[in-house]
BAKOL-827587 format. One record per residue (C-alpha): x, y, z. Coordinates in steps of 0.5 Angstrom, whole numbers, padded with zeros to 4 digits, always signed. Example, Ala and Ser with C-alpha at 12.3 -4.5 7.8 and 13.67 -1.06 7.14 Angstrom:
BEGIN
+0025-0009+0016 +0027-0002+0014 
***
This chain:
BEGIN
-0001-0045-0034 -0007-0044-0039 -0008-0037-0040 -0015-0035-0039 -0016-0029-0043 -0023-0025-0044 -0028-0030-0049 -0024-0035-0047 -0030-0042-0046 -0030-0048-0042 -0029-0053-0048 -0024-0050-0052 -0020-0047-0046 -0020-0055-0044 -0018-0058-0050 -0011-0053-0049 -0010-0055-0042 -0010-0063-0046 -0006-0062-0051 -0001-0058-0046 -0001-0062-0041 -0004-0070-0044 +0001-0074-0040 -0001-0071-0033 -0006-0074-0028 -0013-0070-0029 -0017-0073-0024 -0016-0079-0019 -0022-0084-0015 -0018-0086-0009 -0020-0093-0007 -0025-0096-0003 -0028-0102-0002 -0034-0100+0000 -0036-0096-0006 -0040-0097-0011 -0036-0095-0017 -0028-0096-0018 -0027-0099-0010 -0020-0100-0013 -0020-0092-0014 -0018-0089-0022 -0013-0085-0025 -0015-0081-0031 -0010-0077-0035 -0011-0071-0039 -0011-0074-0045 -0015-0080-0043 -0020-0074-0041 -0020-0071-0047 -0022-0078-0051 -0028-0079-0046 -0031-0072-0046 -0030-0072-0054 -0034-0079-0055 -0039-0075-0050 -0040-0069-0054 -0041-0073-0060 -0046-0077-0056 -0050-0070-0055 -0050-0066-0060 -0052-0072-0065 -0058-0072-0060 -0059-0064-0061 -0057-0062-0056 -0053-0055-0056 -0054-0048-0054 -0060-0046-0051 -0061-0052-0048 -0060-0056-0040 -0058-0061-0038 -0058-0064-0031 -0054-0069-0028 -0055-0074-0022 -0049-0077-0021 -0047-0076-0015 -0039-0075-0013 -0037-0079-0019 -0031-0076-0023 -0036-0078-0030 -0041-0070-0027 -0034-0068-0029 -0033-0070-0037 -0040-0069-0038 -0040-0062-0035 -0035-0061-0040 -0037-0065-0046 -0043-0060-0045 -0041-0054-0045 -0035-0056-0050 -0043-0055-0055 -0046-0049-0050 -0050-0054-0046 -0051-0051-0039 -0050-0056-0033 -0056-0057-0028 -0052-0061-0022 -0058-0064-0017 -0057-0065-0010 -0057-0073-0010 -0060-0072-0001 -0066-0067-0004 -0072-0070-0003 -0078-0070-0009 -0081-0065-0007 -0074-0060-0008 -0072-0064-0014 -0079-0063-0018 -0077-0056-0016 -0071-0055-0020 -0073-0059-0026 -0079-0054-0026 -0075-0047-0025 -0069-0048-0029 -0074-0052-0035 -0069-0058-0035 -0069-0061-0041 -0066-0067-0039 -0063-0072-0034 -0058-0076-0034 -0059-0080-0027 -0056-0087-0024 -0060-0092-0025 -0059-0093-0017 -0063-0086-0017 -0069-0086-0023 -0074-0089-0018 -0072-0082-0014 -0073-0078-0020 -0079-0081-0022 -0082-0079-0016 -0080-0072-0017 -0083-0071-0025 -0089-0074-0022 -0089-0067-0018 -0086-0062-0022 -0092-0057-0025 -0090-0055-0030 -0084-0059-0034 -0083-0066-0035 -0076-0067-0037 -0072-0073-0042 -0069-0077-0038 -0063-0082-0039 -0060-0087-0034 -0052-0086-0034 -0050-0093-0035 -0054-0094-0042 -0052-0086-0043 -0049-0088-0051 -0056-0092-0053 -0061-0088-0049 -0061-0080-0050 -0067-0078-0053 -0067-0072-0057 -0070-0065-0054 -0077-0062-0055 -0074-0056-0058 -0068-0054-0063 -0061-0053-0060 -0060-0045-0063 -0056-0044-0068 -0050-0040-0064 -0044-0043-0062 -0041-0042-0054 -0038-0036-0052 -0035-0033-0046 -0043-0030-0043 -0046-0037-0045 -0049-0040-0039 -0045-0046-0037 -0048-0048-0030 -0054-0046-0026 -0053-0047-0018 -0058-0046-0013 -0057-0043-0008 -0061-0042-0002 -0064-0036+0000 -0068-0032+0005 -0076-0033+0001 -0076-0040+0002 -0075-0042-0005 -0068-0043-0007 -0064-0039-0012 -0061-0042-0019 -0054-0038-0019 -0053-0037-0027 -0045-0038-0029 -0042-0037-0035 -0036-0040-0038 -0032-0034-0037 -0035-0034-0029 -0032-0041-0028 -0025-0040-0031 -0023-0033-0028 -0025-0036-0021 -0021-0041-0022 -0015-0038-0025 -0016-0033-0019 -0015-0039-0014 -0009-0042-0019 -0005-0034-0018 -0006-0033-0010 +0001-0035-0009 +0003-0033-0002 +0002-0039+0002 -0003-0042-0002 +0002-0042-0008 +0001-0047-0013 +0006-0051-0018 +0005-0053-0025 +0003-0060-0028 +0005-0063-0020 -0001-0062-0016 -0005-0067-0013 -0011-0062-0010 -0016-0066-0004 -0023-0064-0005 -0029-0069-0001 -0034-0063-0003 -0040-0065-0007 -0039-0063-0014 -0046-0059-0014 -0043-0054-0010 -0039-0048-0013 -0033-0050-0009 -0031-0057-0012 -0034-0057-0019 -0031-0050-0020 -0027-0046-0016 -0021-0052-0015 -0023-0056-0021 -0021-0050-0026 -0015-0048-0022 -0012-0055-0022 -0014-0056-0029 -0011-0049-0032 -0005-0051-0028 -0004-0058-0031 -0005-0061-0024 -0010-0067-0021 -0017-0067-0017 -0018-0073-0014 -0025-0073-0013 -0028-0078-0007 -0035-0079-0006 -0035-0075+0001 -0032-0073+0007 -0031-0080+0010 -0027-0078+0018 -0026-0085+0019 -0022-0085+0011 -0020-0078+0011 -0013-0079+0012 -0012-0085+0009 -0015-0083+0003 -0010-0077+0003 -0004-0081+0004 -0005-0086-0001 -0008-0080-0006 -0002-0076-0005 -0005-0070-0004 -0002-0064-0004 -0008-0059-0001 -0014-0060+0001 -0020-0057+0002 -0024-0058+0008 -0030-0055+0012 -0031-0052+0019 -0034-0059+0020 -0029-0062+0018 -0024-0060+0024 -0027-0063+0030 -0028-0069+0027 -0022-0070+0026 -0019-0067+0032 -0023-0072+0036 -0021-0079+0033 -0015-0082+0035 -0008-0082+0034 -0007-0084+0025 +0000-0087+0022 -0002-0082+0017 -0003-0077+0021 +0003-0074+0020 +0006-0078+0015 +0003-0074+0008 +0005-0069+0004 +0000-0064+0005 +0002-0057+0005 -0004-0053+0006 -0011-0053+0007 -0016-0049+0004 -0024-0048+0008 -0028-0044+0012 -0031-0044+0019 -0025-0047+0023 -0028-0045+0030 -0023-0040+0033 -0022-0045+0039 -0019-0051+0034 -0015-0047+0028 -0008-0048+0032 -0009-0054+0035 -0011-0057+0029 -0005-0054+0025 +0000-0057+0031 -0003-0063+0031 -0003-0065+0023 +0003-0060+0021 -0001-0056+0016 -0004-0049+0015 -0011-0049+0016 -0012-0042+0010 -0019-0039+0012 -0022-0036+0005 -0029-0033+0004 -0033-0033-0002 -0040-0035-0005 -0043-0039-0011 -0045-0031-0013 -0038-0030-0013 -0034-0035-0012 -0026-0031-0014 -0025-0032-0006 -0021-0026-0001 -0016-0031+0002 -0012-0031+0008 -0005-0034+0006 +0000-0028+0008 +0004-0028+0014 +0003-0025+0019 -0003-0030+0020 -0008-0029+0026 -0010-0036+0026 -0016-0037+0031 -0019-0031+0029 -0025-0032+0024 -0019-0027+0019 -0021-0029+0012 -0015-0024+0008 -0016-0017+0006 -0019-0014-0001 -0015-0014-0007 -0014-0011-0014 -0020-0015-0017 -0025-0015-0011 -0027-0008-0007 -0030-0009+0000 -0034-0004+0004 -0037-0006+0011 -0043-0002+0012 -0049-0001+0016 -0056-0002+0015 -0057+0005+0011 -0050+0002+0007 -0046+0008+0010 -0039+0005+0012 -0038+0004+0018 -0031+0005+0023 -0025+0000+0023 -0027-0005+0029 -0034-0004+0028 -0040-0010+0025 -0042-0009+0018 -0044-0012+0012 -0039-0014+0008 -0041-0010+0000 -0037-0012-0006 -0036-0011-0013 -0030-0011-0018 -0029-0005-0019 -0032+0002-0020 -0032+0003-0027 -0034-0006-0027 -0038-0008-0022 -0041-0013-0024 -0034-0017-0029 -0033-0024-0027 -0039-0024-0022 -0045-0029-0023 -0049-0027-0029 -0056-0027-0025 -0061-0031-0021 -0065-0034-0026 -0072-0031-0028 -0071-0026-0023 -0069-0019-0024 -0072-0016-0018 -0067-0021-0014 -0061-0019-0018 -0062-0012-0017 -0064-0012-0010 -0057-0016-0009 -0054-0011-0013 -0056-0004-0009 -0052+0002-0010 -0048-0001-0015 -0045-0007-0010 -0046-0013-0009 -0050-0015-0001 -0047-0022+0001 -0051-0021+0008 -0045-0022+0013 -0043-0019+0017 -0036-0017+0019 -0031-0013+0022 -0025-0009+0019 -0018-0007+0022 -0013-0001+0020 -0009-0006+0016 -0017-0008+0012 -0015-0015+0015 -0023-0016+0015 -0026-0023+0020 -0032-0026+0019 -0038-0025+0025 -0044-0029+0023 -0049-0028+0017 -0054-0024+0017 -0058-0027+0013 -0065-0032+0015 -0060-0038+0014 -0058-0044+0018 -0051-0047+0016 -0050-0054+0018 -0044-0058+0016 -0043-0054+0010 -0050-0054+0008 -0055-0047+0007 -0061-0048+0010 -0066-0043+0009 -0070-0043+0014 -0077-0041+0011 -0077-0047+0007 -0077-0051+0014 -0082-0046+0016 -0086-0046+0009 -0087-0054+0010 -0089-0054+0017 -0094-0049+0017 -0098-0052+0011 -0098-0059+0017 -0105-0059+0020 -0102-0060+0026 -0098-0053+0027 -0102-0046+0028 -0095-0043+0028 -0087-0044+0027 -0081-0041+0027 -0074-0044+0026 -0067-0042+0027 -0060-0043+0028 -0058-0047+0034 -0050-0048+0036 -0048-0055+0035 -0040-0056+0037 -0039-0061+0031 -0043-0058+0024 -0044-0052+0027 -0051-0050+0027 -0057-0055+0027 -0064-0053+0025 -0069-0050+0030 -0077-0051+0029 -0081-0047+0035 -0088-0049+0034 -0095-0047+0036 -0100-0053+0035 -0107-0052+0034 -0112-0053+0039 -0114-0060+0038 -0107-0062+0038 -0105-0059+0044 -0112-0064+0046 -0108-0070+0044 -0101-0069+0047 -0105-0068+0054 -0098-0065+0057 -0095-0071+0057 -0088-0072+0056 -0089-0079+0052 -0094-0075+0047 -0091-0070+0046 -0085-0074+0043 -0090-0077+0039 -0092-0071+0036 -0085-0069+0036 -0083-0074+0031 -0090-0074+0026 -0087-0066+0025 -0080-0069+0024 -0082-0076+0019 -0086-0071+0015 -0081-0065+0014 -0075-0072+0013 -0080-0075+0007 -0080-0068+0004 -0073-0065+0005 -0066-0067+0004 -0064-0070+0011 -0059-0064+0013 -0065-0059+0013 -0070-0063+0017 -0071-0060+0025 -0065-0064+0029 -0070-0059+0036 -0076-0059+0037 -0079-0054+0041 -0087-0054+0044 -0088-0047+0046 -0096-0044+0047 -0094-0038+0042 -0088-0034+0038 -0088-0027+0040 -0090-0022+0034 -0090-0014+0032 -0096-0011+0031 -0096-0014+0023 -0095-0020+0026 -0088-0021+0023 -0084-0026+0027 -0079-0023+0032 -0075-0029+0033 -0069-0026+0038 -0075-0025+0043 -0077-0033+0042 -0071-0034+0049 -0068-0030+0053 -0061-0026+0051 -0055-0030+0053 -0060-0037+0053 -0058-0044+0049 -0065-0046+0047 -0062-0054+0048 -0062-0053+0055 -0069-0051+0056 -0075-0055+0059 -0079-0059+0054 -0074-0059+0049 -0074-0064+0044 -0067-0067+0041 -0069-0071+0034 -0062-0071+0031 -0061-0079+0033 -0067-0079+0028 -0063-0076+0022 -0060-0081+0018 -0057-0079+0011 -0059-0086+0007 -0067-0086+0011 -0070-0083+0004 -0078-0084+0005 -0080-0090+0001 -0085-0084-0002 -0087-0077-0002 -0091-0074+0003 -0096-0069+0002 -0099-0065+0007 -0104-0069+0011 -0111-0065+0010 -0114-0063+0018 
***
């Protein structure tokens, strides 16, 4: 395994694992014919990946690109986000993954917040961005189309600095959603990325990796912190392979596994019922898979999901915050519980109630962590961009706030309750519902709104909208079942032209008010009954028929003026 000492970068800890290991698969692109790119699939070699990223390094810093500067990339799942990400920060460069299913609106946002200074975007997706560009308010960055990267990357509107990377340098920014309605970009250092992916690497137990032999499966989209760090940098410090599919596909899944050789795979709570619920596959059991690792299995299918395709599916927790996951890979298990390992030398945990006073053994709290006393803070992200306040509110009292909410044994084996957080997690997704909640309430048909969480058996939550409309629009609906649908769908069409797919309501709810405190603060838990699922009601309305990943609006909307 490559060592990962303090100071250590991305680019010089790289060009170590190459030389070590040049002959070994780096990545892997499994085929398919209905892709795009490589449909007959792509091995890449270490050593072949060190060439690549060289020539792309060179490529950047002839243009001015260095330290001090972000660059964003719009690549989706390809293998190349990996190369130029390293190419980039082998000079400092800090990485700005974009959300290919973000809507304008979101992208304008991100382009605005990071001061983006430039994109490298697919061909296919230009016309996405440009929309984007036409609303950001503040910075308009370069842009270069990937298939011409070589003759096409215009210089930065300022110089590079004149300092080379270190372990503190920025090496990505993750945006990460939040509670006030706007996402927060994540800062990770180089020495962030590595240290989360040694700690992967080094769990041992039955987690355990080998060296220069690994072939780690991993269907998450490479702008989330799971696949773009947390298991790439484990597999690439121990000379092993990711293979680097588009996307979660079920109908390929084991195919895919089977043909890729994958030894471990990684997986959501979306992921299981999938699965469970197709037929019988030849490769089903015919792998050579030895573990899983994921979050969300519903307690009711982690057995039968382990029995059925001979693996153990190993709960873990982490966030993009903090991404040196707690882990449950030693026996006994206590599969079906939500168990999700116990603190270690590394990662202290305190469950605490809502005035930060531990709580007993068996009781719900929020789970507060840190490395240590003496360094609470050491090798968790190095902020929220532009946003202290945020940080230091996250970091109260010294420990870091993760807004779960967990349960804690005598043995510390700790379990995962639900999130205490205004947020909807919907096949892996983060939605902040105030962002829902913003672009509702700026329609000039809603006079109110609020929007939750509700269970969905097969991506574990959907996105709630209960609205108030105004009175001309109550007026127009007259009550009648059809007209009400009719709106419904103007509410849905508006919030899908401006938000990524996932985000845009899958129920809609009509209701003549929304119950308040006397500061007009909205009291959600009183909208329905205790112990009522909402979608059963009267009048509900069921639009997840309408959400399509590819019905990308032809163009932005804005909202419609009264």
């Amino acid at each position: 395994m490559i060592n990962v000492g303090d100071g250590s970068t991305i680019g010089e800890t790289f060009l170590r694992a190459a030389s070590t290991y040049s002959d070994k698969s780096f990545l892997a692109v499994p085929p398919n014919p209905g892709r795009a790119y490589s449909p007959k699939g792509r091995e890449i070699s270490y050593s072949e990946a060190a060439k690549a990223v060289g020539e792309l390094a060179t490529v950047y810093k002839a243009a001015g690109y260095g330290v001090g500067h972000r660059v964003s990339l719009l690549l989706e799942n390809r293998p190349d986000h990996i190369l130029h990400k390293l190419a980039m920060n082998t000079l400092g460069v800090c990485c700005v993954p974009l959300n290919p299913d973000h809507r304008a609106r979101e992208l304008a946002y991100v382009l605005d917040h990071a001061k983006v200074d430039l994109v490298i975007c697919l061909e296919s997706l230009e016309p996405q961005l440009r929309l984007a560009m036409e609303q950001t308010e503040h910075n308009k960055p370069k842009v270069a189309i990937f298939e011409h990267f070589v003759n096409n990357l215009p210089p930065p509107k300022h110089i590079a600095r004149s300092t080379a990377p270190d372990a503190a340098t920025p090496a990505s920014i993750l945006y990460t959603s939040g509670t006030t309605g706007r996402p927060k970009g994540c800062v990770l250092s180089h020495e962030y990325e590595l240290t989360a992916g040694a700690w992967y690497a080094t769990r041992a137990g039955l987690s355990t990796f080998n060296e220069a032999s690994e072939r780690i499966y991993n269907p998450l989209p490479l702008f989330h912190v799971n696949s773009s760090i947390f298991s790439f940098y484990c597999s690439m410090l121990m000379g092993n392979c990711q293979i680097q599919t588009d996307r979660f596909q079920p109908s390929r899944w084991w195919t895919e596994v089977y043909e890729s050789k994958a030894t471990v795979v990684h997986y959501l709570g979306v992921v299981v019922p999938m699965l469970l619920g197709q037929d019988r596959h030849p490769h089903e059991r015919d792998h050579l898979v030895r573990f899983a690792i994921g979050a969300g299995v519903e307690p009711q299918r982690h057995k039968a999901f382990e029995e059925r395709f001979g693996f153990p599916l190993i709960e873990i927790w982490g966030m993009t915050e903090m991404v040196r996951a707690i882990i449950d890979n030693q026996l006994p298990r206590e599969v079906g519980t939500r168990a999700f390992g116990r603190a270690t030398p590394g990662i202290e945990v305190r469950v605490v109630n809502d005035h930060g006073v531990d709580v007993r053994d068996g009781q719900e709290g929020e789970m507060v962590i840190r490395h240590s006393e003496a360094e609470p803070r050491k090798y968790f992200f190095s902020g929220y961009l532009d946003d202290e306040a945020a940080t230091e509110e996250a970091w109260r009292g010294g420990w870091f706030h993760t807004g779960d909410i967990v349960t804690r044994d005598a043995s510390g084996l700790l379990r995962f309750i639900d999130r205490r957080k205004n947020i909807i997690r919907r096949s892996g997704e983060n939605i902040a519902a105030a962002e829902v909640e913003a672009l509702l309430q700026a329609h000039p048909l809603v006079e109110n709104v609020a929007v939750l969480a509700v269970k969905d058996e097969l991506r574990e939550e959907e996105v709630l909208a209960c609205v108030v409309l105004k009175d001309k629009a109550i007026k127009a609906i007259a009550g009648t079942s059809t007209s009400a649908m009719a709106t419904a769908k103007v509410l849905f069409d508006y919030c899908n032209a401006n938000l990524a797919y996932y985000k845009t309501p899958g129920w809609l709810y009509l209701t003549d008010s929304i119950p308040t405190t006397a500061t007009q603060k909205i009291q959600k838990h009183q909208i329905f009954e205790p112990g009522l699922d909402p979608r059963t009601l009267a009048g509900m309305m069921d639009l997840r028929g309408f959400k399509k990943r590819d019905s990308r609006a032809s163009s932005t909307q804005t909202p419609p003026r009264p």
